[in-house]
Backbone as numpy.savetxt, mean C-alpha at the origin, in Angstrom:
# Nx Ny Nz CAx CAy CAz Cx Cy Cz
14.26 -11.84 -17.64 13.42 -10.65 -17.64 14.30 -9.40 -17.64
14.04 -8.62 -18.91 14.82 -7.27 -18.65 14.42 -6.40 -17.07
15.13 -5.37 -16.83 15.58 -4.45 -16.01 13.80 -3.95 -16.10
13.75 -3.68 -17.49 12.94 -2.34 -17.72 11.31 -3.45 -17.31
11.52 -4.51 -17.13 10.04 -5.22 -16.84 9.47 -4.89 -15.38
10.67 -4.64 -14.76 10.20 -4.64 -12.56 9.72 -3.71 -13.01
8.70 -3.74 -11.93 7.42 -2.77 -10.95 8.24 -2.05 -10.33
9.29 -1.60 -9.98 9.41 -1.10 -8.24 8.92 -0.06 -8.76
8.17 0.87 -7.40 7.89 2.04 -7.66 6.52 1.93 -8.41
6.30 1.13 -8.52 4.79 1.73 -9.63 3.58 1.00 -8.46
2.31 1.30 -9.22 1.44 0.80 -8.33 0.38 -0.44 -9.04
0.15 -1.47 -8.51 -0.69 -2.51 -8.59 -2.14 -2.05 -8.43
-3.07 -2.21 -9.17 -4.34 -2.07 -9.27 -4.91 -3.39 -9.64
-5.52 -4.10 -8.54 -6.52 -5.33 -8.93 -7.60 -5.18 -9.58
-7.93 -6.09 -10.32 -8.80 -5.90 -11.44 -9.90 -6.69 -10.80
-11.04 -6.51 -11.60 -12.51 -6.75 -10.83 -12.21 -8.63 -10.64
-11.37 -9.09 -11.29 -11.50 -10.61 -11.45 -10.61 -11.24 -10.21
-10.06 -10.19 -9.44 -9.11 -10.84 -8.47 -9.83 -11.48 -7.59
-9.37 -13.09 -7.26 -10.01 -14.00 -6.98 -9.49 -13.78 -5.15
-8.60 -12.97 -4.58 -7.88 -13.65 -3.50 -8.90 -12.45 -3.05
-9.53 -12.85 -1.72 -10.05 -11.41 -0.56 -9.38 -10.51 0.08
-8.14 -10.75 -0.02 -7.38 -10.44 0.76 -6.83 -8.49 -0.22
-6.96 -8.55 -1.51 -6.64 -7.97 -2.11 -7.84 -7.65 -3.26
-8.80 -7.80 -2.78 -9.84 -6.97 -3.05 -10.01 -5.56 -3.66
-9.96 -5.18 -4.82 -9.86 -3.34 -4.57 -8.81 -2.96 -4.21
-7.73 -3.84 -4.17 -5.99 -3.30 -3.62 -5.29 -2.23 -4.60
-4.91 -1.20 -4.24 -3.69 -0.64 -4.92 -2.15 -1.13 -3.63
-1.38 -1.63 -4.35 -0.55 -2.30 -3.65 1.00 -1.25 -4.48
1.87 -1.01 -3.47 2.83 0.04 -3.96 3.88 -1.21 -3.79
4.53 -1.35 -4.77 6.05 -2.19 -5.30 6.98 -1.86 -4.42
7.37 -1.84 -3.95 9.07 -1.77 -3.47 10.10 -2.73 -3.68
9.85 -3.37 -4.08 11.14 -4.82 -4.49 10.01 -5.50 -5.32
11.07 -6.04 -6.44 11.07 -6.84 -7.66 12.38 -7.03 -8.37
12.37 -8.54 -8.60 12.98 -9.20 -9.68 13.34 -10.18 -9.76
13.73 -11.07 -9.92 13.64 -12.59 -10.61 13.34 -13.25 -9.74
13.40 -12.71 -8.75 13.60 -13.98 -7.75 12.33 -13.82 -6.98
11.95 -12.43 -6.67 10.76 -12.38 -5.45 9.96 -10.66 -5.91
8.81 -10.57 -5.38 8.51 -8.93 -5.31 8.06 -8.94 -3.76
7.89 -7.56 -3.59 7.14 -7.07 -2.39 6.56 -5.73 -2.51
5.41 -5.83 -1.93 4.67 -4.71 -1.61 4.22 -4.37 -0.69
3.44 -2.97 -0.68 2.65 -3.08 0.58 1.16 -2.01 -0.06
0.06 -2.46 0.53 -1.12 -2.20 0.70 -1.43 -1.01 0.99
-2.11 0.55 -0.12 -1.98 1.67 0.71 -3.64 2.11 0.50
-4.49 1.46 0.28 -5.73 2.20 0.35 -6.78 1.55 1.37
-6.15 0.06 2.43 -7.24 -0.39 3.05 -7.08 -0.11 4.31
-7.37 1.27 4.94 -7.04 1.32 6.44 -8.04 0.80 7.24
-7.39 -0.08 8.03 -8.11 -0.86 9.53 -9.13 -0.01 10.21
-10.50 -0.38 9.99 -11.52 0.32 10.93 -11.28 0.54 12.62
-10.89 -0.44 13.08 -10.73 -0.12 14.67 -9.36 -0.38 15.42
-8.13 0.38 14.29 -7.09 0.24 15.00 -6.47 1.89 14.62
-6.28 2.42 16.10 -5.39 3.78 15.85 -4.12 3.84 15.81
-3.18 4.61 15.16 -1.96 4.94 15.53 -1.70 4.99 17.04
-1.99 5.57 17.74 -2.05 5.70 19.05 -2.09 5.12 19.85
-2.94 3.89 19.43 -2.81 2.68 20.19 -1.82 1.40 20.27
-0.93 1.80 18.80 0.38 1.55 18.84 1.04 1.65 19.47
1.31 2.98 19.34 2.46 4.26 19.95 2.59 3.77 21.50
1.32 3.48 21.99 0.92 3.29 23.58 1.78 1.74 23.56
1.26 0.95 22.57 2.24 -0.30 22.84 3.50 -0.24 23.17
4.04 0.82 22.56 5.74 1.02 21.93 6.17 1.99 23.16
5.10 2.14 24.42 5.40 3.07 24.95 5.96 4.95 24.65
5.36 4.77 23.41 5.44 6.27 23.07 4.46 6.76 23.05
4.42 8.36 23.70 3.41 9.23 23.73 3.17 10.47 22.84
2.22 10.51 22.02 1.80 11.32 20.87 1.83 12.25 21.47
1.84 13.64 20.66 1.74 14.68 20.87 0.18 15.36 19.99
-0.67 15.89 20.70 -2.14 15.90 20.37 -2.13 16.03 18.89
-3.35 15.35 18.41 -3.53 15.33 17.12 -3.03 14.50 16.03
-1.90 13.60 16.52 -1.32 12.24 16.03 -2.20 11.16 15.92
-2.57 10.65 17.90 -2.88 9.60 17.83 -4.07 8.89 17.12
-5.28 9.71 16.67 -6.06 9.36 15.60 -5.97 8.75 14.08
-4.65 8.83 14.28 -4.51 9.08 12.60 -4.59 7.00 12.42
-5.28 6.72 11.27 -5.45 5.17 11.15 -4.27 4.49 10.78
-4.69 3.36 10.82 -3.21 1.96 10.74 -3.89 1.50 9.57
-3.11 1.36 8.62 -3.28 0.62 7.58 -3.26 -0.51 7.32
-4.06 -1.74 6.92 -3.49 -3.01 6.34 -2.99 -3.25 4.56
-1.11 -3.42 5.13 -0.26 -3.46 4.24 -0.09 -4.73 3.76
-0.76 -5.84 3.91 -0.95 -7.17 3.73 -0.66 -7.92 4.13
-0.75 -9.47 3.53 -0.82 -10.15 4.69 0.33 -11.25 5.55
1.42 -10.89 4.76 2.72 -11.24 5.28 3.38 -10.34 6.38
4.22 -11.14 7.50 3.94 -10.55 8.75 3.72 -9.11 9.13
2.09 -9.91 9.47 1.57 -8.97 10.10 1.31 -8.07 11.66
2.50 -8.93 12.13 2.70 -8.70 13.79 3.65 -7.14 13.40
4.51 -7.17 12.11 5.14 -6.05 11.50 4.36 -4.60 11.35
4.84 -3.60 11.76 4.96 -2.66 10.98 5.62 -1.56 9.82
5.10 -1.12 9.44 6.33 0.04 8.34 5.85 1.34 8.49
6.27 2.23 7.79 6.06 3.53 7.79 6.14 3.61 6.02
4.77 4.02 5.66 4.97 4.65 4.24 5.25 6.00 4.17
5.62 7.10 3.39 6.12 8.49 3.44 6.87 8.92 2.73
6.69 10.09 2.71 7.50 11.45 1.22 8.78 11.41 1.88
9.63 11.15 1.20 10.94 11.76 1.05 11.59 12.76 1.40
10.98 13.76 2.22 11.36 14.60 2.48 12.28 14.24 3.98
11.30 13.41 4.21 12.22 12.58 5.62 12.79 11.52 5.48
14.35 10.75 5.35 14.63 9.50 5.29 15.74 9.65 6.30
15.60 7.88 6.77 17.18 7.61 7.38 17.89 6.76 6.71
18.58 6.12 6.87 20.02 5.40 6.47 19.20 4.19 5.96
18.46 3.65 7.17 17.50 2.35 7.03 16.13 2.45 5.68
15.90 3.52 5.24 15.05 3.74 4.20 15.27 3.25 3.45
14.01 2.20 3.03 14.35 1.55 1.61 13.37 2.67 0.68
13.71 3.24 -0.38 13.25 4.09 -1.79 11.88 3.17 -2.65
11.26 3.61 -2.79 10.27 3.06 -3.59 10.73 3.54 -4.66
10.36 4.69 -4.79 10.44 5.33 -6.14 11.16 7.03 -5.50
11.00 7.66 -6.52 11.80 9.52 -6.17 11.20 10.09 -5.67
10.27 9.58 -4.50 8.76 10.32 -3.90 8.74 9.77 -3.06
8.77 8.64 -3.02 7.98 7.69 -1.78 9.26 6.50 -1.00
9.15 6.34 0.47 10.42 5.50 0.97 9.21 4.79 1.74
9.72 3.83 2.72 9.42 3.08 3.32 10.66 2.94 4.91
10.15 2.88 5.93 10.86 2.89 6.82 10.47 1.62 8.02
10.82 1.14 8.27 10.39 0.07 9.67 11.27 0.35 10.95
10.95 1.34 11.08 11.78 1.35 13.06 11.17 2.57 13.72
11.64 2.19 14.96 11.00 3.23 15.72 11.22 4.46 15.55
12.28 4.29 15.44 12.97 6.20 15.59 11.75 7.49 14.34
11.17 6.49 13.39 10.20 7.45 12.50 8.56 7.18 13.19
8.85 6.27 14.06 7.31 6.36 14.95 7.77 8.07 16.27
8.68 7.16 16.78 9.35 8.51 17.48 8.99 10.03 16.76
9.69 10.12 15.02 9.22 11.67 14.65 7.75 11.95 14.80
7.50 10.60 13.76 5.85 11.66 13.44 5.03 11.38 15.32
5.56 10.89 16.19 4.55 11.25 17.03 5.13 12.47 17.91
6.40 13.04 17.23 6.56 14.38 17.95 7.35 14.47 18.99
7.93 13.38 19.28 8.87 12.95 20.79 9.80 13.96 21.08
10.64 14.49 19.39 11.66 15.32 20.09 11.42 16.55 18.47
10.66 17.63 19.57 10.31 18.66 18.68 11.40 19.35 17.65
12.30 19.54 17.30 13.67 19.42 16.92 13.67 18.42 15.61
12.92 17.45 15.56 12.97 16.88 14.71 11.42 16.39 13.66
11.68 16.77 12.75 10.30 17.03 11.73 10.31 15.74 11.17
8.80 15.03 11.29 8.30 14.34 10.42 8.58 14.18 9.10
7.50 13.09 8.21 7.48 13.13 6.77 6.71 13.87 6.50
6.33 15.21 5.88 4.93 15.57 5.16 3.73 14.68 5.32
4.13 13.94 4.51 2.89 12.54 4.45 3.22 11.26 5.06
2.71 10.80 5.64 2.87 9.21 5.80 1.74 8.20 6.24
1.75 7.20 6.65 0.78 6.54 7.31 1.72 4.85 7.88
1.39 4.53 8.92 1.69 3.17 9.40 0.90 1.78 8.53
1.54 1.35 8.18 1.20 -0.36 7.34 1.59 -1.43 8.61
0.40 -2.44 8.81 1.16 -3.19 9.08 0.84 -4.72 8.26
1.79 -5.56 8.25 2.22 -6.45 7.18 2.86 -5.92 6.17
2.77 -6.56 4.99 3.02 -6.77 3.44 2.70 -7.67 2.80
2.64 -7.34 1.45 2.50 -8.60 0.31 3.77 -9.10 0.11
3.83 -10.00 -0.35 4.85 -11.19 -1.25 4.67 -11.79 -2.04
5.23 -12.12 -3.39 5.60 -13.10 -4.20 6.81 -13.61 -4.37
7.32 -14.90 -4.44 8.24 -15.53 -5.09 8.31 -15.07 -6.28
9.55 -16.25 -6.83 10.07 -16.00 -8.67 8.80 -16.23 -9.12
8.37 -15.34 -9.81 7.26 -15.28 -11.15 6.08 -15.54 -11.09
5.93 -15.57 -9.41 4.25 -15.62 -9.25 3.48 -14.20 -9.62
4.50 -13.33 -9.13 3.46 -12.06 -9.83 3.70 -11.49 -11.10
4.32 -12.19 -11.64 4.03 -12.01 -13.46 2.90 -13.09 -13.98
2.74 -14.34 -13.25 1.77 -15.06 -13.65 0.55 -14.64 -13.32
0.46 -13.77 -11.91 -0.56 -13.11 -11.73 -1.13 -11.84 -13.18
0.02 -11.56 -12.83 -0.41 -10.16 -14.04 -0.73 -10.67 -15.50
-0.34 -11.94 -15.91 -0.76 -12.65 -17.05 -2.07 -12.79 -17.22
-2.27 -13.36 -16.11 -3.85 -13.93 -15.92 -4.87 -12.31 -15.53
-4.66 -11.29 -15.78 -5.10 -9.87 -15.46 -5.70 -10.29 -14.14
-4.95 -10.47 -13.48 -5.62 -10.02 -11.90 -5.11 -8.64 -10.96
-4.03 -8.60 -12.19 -3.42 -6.71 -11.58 -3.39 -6.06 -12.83
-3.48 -4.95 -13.19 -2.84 -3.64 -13.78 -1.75 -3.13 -13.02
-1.36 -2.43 -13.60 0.06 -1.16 -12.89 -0.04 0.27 -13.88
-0.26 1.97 -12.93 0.32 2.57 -13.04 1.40 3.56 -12.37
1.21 4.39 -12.58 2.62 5.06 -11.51 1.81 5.61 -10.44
2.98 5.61 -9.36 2.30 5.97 -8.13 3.11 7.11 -7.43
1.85 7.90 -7.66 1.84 9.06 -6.92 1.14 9.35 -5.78
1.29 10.72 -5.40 1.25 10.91 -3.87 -0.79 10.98 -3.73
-1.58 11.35 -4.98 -2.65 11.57 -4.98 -3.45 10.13 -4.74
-2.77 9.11 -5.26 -2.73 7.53 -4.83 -2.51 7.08 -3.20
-1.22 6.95 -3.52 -0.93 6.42 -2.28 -0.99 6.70 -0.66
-1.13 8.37 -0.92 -1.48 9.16 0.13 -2.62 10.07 0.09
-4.12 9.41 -0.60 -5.29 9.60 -0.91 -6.01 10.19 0.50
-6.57 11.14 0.38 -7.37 11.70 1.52 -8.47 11.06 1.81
-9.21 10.29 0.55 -10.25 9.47 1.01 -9.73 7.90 0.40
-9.02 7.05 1.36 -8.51 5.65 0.64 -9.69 4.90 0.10
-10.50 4.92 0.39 -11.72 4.13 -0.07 -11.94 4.28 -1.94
-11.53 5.56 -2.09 -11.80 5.77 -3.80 -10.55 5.87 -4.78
-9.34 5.59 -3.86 -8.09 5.88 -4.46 -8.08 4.45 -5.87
-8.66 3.46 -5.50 -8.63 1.62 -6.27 -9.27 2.86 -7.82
-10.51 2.91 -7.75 -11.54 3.78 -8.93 -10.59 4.75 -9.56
-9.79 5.51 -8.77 -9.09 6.43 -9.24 -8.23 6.17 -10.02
-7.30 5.05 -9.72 -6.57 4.69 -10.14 -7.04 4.02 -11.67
-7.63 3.55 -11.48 -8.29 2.66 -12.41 -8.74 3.50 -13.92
-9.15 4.77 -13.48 -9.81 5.56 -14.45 -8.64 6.31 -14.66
-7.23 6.50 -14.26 -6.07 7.36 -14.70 -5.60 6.05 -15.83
-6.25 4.73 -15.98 -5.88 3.95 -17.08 -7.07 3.86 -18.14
-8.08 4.71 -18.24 -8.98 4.81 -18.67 -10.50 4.02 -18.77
-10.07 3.63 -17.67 -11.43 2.63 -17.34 -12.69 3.07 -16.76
-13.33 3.52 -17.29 -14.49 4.11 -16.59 -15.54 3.14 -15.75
-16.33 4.09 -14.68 -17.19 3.61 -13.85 -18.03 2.61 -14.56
-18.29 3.07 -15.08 -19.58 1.95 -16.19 -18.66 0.60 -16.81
-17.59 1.01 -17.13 -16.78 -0.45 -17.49 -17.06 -1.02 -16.30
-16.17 -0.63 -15.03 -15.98 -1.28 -14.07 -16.88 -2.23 -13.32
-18.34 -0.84 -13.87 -19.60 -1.94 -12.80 -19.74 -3.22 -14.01
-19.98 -3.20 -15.27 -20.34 -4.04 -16.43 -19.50 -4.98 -15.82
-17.29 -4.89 -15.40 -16.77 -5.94 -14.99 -17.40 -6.79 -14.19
-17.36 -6.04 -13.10 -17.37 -6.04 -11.85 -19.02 -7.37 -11.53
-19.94 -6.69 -12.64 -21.39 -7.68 -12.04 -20.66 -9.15 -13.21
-20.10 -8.96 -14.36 -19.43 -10.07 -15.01 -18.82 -11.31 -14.31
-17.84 -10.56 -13.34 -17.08 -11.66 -12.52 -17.84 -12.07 -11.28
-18.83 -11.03 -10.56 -18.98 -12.02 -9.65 -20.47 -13.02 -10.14
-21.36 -12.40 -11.39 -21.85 -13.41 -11.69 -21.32 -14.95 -12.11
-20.18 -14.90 -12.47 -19.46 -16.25 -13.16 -18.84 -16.68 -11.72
-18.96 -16.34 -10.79 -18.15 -16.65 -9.24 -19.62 -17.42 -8.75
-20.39 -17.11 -9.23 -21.99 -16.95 -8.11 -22.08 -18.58 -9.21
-21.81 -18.50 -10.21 -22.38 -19.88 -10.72 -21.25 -21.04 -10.52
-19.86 -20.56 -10.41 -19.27 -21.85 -9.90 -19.51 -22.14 -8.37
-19.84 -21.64 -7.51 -20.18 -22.14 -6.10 -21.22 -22.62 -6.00
């Protein structure tokens, strides 16, 4: 597989036919790919009844008002006892792995430490949000996936991945590849009628 075939950096959009629940409506952001394995992580399904804050409280850190609300994301479903930090670039450490020229990824405390404000002196990311898990594939499961159209990919930007309302970021995405609402529902009643007759 050439260079120019990896994902990193771009974004996964499941298509109405994706069979797994788990990835439902996923836009899933790349960070590693190539021959051997990919990884991602999950940025539009945030956890209904888990706060940042209630983390932070695990980790024994104390927010500074107006943090601890902010939601926990599910980044999928490989360990999920894990957390990460998704976020703009404007903040990285040494430990930052790069998605793309916008977006890093961080797993340690010391960026739970910024964004909850511990040591005023030191500024957050602009944007971010807590993931916890990730996705995975081995060698060439997610090209066989993408064969079988159970993903699209376009680029991922901050209007994506750091969507003010995650619930519509999947649609959004979808229609920056020109797929309109009316395709989607036409898919969308297609596959799960043909789901409804094999069970």
């Amino acid at each position: 597989m050439a260079t120019r075939d990896f994902l990193v950096g771009k974004l996964l959009i499941a298509m109405p036919n994706m069979t797994d629940p788990r990835f439902e409506k996923a836009l899933v952001l790349i960070c590693a790919h190539d021959e051997e394995h990919a990884m991602g992580v999950v940025v539009n399904k945030p956890l209904q009844q888990v706060e940042l804050g209630e983390l932070l409280e695990q980790l024994d850190i104390d927010p500074k008002p107006g943090v601890s609300g902010e939601p926990v994301h599910y980044g999928g479903p490989v360990r999920s006892e894990r957390g990460l930090v998704v976020h703009s670039l404007d903040y990285r450490l040494d430990t930052t792995l790069l998605a793309n020229d916008a977006i890093g990824l961080t797993a340690s405390q010391e960026i739970l430490n910024d964004i909850a404000g511990v040591d005023p002196q030191r500024a957050p990311p602009a944007k971010s949000f807590l993931a916890v898990g990730h996705a995975g594939w081995g060698s060439g499961q997610l090209e066989s996936e993408i064969a079988a159209n159970a993903w699209a990919h376009c680029e991922a930007d901050d209007d994506l991945v750091f969507a003010k309302a995650p619930e519509d970021a999947w649609r959004m995405a979808l229609e920056r590849l020109g797929v309109t609402g009316a395709m989607l529902s036409s898919a969308w009643s297609t596959t799960r009628g043909a789901d409804e007759r094999l069970n």
